[in-house]
C-alpha positions as CSV (number, residue, x, y, z in Angstrom):
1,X,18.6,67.7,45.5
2,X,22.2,68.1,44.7
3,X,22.3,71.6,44.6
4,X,20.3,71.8,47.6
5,X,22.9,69.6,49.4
6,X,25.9,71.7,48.3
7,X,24.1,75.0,49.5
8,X,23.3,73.9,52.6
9,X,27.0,72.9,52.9
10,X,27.8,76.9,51.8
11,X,25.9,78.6,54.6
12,X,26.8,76.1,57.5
13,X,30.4,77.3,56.2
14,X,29.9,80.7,56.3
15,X,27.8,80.4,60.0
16,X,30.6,78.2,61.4
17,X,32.9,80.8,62.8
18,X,36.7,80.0,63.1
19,X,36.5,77.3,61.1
20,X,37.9,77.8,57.7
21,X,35.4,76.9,54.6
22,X,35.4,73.3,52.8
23,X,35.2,73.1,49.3
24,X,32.0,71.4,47.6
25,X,32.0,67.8,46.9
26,X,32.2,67.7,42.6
27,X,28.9,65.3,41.2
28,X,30.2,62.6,38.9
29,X,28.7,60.9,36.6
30,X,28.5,57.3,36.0
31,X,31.3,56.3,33.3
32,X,33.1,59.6,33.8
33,X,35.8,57.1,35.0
34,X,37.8,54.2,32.9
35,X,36.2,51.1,34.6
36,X,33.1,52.6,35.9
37,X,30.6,50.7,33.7
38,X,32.3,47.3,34.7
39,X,33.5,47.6,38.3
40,X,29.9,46.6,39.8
41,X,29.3,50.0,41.6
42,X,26.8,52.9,41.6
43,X,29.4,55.8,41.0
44,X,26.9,58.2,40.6
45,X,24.7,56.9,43.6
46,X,21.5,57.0,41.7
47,X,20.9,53.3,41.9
48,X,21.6,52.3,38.6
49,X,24.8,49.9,38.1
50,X,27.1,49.9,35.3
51,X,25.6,49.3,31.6
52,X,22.1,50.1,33.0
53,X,22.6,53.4,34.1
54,X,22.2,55.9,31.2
55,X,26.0,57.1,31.9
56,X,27.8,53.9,30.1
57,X,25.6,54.0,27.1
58,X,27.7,54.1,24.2
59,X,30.6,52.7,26.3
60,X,32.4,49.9,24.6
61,X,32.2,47.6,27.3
62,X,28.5,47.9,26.8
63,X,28.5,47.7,23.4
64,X,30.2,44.2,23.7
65,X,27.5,43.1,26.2
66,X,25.3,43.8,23.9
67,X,26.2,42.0,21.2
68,X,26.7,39.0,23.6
69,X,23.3,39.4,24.6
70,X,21.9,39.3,20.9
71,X,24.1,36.7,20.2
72,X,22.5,34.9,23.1
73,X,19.1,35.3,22.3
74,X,20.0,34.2,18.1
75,X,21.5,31.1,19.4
76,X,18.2,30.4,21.6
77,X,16.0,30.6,18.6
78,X,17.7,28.8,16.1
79,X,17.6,26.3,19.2
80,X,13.7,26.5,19.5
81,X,13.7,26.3,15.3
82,X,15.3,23.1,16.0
83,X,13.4,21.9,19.1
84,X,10.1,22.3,16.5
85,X,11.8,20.8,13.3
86,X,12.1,17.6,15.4
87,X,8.6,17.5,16.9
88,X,7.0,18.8,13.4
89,X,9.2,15.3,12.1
90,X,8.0,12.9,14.8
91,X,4.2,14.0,14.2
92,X,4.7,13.4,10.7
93,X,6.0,9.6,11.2
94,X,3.2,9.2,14.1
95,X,0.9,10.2,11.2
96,X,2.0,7.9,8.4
97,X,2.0,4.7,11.2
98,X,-1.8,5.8,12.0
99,X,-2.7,4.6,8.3
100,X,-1.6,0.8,8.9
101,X,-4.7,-1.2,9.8
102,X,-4.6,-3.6,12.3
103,X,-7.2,-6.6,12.4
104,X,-9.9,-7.5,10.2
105,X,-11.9,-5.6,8.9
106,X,-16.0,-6.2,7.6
107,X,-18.3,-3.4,5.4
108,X,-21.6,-5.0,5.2
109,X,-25.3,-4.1,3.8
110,X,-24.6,-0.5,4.9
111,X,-21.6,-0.1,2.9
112,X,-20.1,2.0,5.5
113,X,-15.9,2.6,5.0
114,X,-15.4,5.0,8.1
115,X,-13.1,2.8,9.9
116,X,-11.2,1.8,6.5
117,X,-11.1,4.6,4.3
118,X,-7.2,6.2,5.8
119,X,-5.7,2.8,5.5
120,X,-2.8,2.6,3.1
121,X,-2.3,-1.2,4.7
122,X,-4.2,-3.3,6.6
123,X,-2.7,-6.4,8.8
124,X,-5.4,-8.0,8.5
125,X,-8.9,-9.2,6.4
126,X,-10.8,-7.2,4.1
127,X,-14.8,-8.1,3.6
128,X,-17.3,-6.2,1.5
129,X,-20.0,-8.7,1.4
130,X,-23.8,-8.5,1.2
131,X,-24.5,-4.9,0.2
132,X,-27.4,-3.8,-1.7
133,X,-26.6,-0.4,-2.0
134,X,-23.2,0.0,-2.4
135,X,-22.2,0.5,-6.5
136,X,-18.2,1.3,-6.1
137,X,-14.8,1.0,-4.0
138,X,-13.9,4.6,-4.2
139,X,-12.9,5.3,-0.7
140,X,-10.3,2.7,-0.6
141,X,-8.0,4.7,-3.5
142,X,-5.0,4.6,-1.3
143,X,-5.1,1.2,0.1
144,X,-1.6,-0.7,-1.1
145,X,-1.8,-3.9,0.5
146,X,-3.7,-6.3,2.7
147,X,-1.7,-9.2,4.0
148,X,-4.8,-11.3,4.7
149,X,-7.8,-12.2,2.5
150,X,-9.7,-9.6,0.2
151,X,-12.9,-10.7,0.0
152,X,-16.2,-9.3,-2.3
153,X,-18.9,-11.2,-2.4
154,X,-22.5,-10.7,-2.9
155,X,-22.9,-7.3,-3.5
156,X,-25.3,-7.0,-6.0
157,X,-25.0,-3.5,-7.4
158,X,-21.7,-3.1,-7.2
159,X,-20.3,-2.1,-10.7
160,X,-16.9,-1.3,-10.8
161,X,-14.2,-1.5,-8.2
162,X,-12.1,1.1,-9.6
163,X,-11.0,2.8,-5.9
164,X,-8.5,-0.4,-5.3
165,X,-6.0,1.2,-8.3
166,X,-3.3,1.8,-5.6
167,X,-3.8,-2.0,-4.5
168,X,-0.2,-4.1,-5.5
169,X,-0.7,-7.2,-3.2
170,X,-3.0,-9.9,-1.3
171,X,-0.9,-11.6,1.4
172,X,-3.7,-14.0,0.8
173,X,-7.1,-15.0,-0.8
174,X,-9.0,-12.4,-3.1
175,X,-12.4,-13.7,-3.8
176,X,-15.3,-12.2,-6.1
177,X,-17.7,-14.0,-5.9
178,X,-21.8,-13.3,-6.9
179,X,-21.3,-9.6,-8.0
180,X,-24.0,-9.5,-10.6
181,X,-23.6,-6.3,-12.0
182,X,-20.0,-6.4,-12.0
183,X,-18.8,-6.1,-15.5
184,X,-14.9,-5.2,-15.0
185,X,-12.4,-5.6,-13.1
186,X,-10.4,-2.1,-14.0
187,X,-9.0,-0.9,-10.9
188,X,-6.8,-3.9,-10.5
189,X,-4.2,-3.0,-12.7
190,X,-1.3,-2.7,-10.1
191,X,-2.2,-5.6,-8.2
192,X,1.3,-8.3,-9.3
193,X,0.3,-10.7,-6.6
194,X,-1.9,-13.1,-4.4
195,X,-0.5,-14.9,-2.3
196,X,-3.0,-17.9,-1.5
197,X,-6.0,-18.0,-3.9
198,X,-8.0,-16.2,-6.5
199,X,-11.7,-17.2,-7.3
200,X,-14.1,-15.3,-9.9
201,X,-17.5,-16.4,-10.4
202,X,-20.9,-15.2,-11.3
203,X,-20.3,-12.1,-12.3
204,X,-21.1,-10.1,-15.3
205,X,-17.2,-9.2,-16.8
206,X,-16.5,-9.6,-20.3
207,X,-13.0,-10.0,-19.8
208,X,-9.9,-9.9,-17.5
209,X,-8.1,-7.1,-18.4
210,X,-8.0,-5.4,-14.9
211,X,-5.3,-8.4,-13.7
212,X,-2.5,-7.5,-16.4
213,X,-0.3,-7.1,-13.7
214,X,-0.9,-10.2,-11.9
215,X,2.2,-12.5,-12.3
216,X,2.1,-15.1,-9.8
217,X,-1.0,-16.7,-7.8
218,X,0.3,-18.8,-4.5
219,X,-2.7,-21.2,-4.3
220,X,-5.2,-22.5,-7.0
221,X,-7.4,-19.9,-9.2
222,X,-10.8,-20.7,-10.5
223,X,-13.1,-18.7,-13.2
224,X,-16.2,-20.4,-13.0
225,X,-19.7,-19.4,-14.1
226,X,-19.0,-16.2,-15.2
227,X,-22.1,-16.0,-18.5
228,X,-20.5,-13.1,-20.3
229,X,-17.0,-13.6,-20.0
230,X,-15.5,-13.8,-23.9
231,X,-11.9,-14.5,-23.1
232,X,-8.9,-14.6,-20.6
233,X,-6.3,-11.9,-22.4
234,X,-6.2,-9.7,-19.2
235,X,-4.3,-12.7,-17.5
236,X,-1.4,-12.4,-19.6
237,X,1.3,-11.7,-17.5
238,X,0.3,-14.7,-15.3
239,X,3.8,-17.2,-15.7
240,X,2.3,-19.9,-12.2
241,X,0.1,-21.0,-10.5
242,X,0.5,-22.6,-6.9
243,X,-1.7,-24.9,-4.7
244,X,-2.8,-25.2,-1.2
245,X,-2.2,-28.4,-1.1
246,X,-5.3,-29.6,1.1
247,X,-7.6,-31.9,-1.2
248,X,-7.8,-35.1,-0.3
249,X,-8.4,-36.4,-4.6
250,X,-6.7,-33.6,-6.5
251,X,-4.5,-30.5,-6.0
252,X,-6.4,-27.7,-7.2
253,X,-4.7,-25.2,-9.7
254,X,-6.3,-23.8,-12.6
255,X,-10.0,-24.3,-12.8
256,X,-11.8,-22.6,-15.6
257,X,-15.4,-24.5,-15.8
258,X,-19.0,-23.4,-16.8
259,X,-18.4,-20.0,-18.8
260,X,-21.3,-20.0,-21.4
261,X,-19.2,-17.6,-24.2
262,X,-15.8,-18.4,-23.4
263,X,-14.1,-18.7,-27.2
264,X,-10.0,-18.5,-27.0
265,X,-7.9,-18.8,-23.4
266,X,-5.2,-17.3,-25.6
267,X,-4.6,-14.8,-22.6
268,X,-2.9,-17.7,-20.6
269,X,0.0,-17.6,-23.3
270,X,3.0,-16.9,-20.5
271,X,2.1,-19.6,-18.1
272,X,4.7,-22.0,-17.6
273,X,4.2,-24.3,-14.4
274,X,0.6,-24.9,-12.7
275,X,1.5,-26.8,-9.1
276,X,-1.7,-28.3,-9.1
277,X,-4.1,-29.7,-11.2
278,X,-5.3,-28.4,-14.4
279,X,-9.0,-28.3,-15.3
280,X,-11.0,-26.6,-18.1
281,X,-14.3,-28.6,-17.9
282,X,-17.8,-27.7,-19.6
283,X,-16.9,-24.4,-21.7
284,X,-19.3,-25.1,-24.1
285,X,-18.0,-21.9,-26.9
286,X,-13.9,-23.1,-26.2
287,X,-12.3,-23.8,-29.6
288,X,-8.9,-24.6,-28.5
289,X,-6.3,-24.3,-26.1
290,X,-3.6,-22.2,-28.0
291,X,-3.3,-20.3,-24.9
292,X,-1.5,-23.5,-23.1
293,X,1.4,-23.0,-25.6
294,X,4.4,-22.6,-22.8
295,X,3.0,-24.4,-20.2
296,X,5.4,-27.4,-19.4
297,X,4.4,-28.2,-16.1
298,X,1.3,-29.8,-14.2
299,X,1.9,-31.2,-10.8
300,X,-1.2,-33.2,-10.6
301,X,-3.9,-34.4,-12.5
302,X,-5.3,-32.3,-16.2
303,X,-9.0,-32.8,-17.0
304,X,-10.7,-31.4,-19.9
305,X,-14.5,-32.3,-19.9
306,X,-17.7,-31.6,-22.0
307,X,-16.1,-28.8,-24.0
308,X,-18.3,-29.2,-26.8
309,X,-17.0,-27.1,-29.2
310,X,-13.9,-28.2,-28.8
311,X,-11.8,-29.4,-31.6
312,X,-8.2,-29.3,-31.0
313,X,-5.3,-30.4,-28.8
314,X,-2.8,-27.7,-29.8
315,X,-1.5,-25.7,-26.7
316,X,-0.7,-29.2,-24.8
317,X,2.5,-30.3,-27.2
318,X,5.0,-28.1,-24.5
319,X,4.3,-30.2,-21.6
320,X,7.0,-32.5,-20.4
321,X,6.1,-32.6,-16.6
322,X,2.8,-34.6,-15.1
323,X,1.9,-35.3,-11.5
324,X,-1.1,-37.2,-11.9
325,X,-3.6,-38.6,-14.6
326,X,-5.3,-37.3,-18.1
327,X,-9.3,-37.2,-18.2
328,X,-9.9,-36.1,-22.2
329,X,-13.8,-37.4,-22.1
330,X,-16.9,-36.2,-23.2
331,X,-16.1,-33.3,-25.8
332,X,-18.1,-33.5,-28.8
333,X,-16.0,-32.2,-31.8
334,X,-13.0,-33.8,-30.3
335,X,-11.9,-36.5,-32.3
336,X,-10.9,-39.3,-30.4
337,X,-8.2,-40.6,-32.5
338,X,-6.7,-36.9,-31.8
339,X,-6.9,-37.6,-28.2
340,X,-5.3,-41.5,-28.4
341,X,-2.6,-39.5,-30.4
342,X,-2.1,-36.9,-27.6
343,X,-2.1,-40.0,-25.1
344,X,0.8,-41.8,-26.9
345,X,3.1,-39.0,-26.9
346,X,2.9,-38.2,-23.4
347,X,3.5,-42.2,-22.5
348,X,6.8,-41.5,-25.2
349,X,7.7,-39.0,-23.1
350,X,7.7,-41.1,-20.0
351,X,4.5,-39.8,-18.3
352,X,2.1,-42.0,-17.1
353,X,-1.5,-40.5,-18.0
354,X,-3.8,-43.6,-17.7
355,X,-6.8,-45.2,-19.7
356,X,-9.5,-42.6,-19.1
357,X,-9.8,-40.4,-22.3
358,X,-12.4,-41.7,-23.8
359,X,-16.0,-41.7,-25.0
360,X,-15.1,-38.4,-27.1
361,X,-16.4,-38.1,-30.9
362,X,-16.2,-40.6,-33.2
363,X,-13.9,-39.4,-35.7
């Protein structure tokens, strides 16, 4: 079109008569000029300004324009890098909160763990009770803590509990109570404390071994009627025992009553203080109580009953601390003249234990 335009400009020229001839107007290029490819302006007319029209590539103004512009756009990634760290961190600390329970929490004859098998804690209690079907804990292996009770009861099959091995602490009572078939309390291991109670009964273990790490026990604990349980080593770590406090008669503490092949409590060798009262009543394979050895302190009343193969005192000769009164009666191969000895040091040592160890055998 250019070369159209200065042709046409030629022959009106040459056609024009008198008038002298003009010379062709030169085509220049955008850039041709120093400041052409910043001073805003189509220089070449073709509608392109500046660093866009073809003309200023390679200019250095555009080359710096450039640079700025990648610069730009690095800055606004590593901004949107950051922007996603952030959100990838706060969905990640949403996440974790989402495995703290709230509430109580109840798995009955179905056995069903749906609504507590994520929880690493729960704020709240935890019931498995009354299940015939269900034989383990395995979906709870990465519960840590419950702050209320822990409660198993009645489930008839179950036969290990070996999913609570991430479980360190009961804020309060943990009760096992009428699990037949359970023969072991394995899983148990990191548990180091209850905080209100702990109960075992009628169940099928052999021994405690699964509570090494239990040190301290806020309330009372009670082994009762457990047929096959041979000894109490797996509670060696165990240094007190609390009480709730609410009886009316006595403050319970240590209960351990009605095990048909319990032989030694030498597993009780660390504990020092029991807050409560101390009873170890109808045992009927108990030889001794050489497990007692350190304990120096019963805040209420000690009564040792119908232990009928028991023959010994030793274990008692530590304690210089008693809340409440001494019942020795009714043990078969305990001498009485053993237990009128015991009586007498205690009074030496101040304590007050009272006239009721008696009727034990005549010896």
């Amino acid at each position: 079109m250019r070369v159209l335009l200065g042709l046409t400009m030629v022959l009106t020229a040459s056609c024009g008569g008198d008038e002298p001839a003009k010379e062709p107007t030169a085509f220049r290029s955008e850039g041709s000029e120093p400041g052409d490819c910043t001073d805003r302006a189509d220089n070449d007319s073709d509608g392109l300004f500046d660093c866009n029209d073809d003309g200023c590539a390679g200019s250095p103004d555009c080359v710096e324009a450039d640079a700025d512009s990648d610069s730009d756009s690095d800055s606004d990634v590593d901004a949107d890098t950051d922007a996603d760290t952030d959100a990838d961190a706060d969905t990640d600390s949403d996440s974790d909160s989402e495995n703290i329970c709230e509430g109580d929490y109840f798995i009955g004859s179905t056995g069903a763990f749906e609504r507590v098998a994520d929880c690493v804690e729960i704020n709240g209690d935890l019931a498995i009770e009354d299940s015939s079907t269900l034989t383990n804990l395995d979906p709870l292996s990465g519960l840590r803590s419950i702050r209320g009770n822990l409660t198993i009861v009645g489930n008839e099959n179950l036969s290990n509990i070996d999913g609570l091995t991430s479980l360190n602490s009961v804020g309060g009572k943990l009760k096992l109570l009428y699990n037949e078939n359970l023969a072991s309390l394995n899983g148990l291991e990191n548990l180091n404390s209850v905080g209100k109670e702990l109960r075992v009964a009628q169940t099928a273990l052999l021994n405690m071994n699964g509570l090494s790490g239990l040190t301290t026990v806020g309330g009372p604990i009670a082994i009762s009627s457990n047929d096959h349980l041979t000894d109490l080593d797996g509670l060696s770590s165990l240094i007190s025992v609390g009480t709730t406090g609410t009886s009316l008669d006595t403050l319970p503490g240590l209960t351990i009553g009605d095990n048909k092949e319990l032989a030694h409590i030498n597993g009780l060798n660390n504990l020092e203080t029991i807050q409560g009262s101390l009873g170890i009543n109808r045992n009927p394979k108990l030889l001794n109580l050489a497990g007692l050895q350190n304990l120096n302190s019963i805040g209420d009343e000690m009564w040792i009953t119908e232990n009928n193969a028991l023959s010994s005192l030793i274990g008692l000769y530590s304690l210089t601390s008693l809340g409440g009164k001494v019942v020795i009666m009714d043990n078969d191969f305990l001498c009485q003249s053993l237990v009128d000895e015991y009586i007498n040091t205690l009074e030496a040592l101040g304590l007050s234990p009272g006239p009721w160890s008696r009727s034990n055998a005549d010896c």
